[in-house]
C-alpha positions in Angstrom: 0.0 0.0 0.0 1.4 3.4 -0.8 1.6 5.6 2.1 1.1 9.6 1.1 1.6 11.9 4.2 3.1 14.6 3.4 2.8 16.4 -0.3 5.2 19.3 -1.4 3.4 21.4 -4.2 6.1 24.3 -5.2 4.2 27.2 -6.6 5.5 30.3 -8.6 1.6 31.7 -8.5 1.2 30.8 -12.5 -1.7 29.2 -14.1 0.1 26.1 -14.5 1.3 26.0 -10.8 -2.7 26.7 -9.5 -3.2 23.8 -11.3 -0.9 21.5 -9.6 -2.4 22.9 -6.6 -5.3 21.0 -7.6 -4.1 17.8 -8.3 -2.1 18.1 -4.7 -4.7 19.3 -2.5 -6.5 15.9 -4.5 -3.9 13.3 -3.0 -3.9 15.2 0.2 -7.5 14.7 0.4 -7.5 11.0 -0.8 -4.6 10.3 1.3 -5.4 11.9 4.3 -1.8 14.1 4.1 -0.5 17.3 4.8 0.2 20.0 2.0 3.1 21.9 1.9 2.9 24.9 0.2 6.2 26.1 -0.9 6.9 29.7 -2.5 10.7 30.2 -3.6 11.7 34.1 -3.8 14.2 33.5 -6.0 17.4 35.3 -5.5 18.1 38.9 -7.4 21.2 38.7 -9.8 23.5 41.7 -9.1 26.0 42.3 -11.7 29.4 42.1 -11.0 30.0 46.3 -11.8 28.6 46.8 -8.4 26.0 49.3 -10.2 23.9 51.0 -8.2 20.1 50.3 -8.9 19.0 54.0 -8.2 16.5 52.9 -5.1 17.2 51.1 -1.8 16.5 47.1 -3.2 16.0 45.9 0.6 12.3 47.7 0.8 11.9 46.0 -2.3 12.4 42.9 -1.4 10.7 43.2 2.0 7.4 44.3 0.0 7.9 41.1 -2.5 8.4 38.8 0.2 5.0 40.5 1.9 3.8 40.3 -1.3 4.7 36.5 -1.5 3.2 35.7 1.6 0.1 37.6 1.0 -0.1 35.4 -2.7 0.4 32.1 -0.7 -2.4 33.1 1.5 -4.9 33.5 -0.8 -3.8 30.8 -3.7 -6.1 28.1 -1.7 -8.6 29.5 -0.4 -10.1 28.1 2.8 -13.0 26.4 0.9 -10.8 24.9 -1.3 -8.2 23.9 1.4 -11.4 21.9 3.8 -10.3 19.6 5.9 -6.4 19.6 4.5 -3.7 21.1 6.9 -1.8 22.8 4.7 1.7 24.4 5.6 2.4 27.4 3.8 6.5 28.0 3.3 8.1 30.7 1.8 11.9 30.8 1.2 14.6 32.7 -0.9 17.0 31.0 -3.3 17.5 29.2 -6.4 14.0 27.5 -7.0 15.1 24.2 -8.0 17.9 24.1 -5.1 15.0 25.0 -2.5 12.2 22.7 -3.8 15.1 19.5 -3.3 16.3 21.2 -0.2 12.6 21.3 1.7 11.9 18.0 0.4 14.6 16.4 2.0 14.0 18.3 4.9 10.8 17.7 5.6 10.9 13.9 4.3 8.2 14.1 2.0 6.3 11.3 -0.1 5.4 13.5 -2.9 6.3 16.4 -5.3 3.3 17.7 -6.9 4.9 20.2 -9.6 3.8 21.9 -12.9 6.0 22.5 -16.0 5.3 25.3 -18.6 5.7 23.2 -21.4 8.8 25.1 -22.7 10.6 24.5 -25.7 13.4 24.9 -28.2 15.1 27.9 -27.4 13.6 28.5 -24.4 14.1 25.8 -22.9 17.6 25.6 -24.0 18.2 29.2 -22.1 16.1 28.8 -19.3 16.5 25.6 -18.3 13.6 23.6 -16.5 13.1 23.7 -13.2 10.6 20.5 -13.1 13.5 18.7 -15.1 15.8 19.3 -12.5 13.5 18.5 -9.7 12.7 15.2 -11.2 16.4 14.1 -11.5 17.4 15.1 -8.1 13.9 14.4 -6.2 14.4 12.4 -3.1 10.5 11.1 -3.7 8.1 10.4 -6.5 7.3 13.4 -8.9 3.9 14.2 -10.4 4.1 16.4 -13.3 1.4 18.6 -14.4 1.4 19.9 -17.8 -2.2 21.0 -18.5 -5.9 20.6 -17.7 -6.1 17.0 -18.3 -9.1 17.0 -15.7 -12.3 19.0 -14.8 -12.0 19.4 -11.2 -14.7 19.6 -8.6 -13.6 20.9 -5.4 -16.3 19.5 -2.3 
């Protein structure tokens, strides 16, 4: 028997990533389990210059990380989140790095995790963060491409 207790669904606030809330809050239900809900505030790239941005960047990125908090609040809301503890996590960093990191961490059974469905060249530049989270997961990975499902929430 497969045992589910805790799910980690990583969210960037995207369509694709609401989604995946979906089909995680799903197993949680089914399973009984715990949600994780994990936001990663991904770390500024300063160039090397030491060029000044013009504006004081740690009010900025006091009010993004509010504004992150406040997003994680209201992505599931409290009818949709019925009888599912859900922990909501926020931390900075390199996405991928962070999603592997809390993971292992918090010894979950399950990645719930959505993929844009890039391509080609932007793929090539951008990388994939779900590609790198299924090579190095410590657990199983559910990828979520697109509504495959009509979902009805209780």
């Amino acid at each position: 028997m497969i045992k589910i207790e805790k799910v980690l669904v990583p969210t960037d606030f995207s369509d694709f990533s609401k989604l995946a809330i979906q089909y995680g809050l799903s197993f949680c239900r089914e399973y009984g389990a715990k949600m994780i809900l994990l936001h990663v505030l991904e770390d500024p790239f300063y160039p090397a210059t030491g060029a000044s941005f013009g504006f004081d960047m740690s009010d900025f990125f006091t009010r993004m990380e509010a504004e992150s908090r406040e997003r994680l609040e209201e992505i599931v809301t409290p009818e949709m989140a019925k009888g599912i503890d859900i922990e909501r996590v926020l931390v900075r960093g390199t996405p991928f790095l962070e999603i592997i990191r809390e993971a292992k961490e918090r010894r979950v059974d399950m990645i719930v995790v959505a993929t844009h469905g890039r391509s080609g060249l932007a793929h090539v530049l951008m990388g994939s963060v779900t590609e790198k989270i299924v090579r190095k997961a410590p657990c199983p990975v559910l990828v979520v491409r697109e509504a495959q499902h009509e979902f009805i929430m209780p």
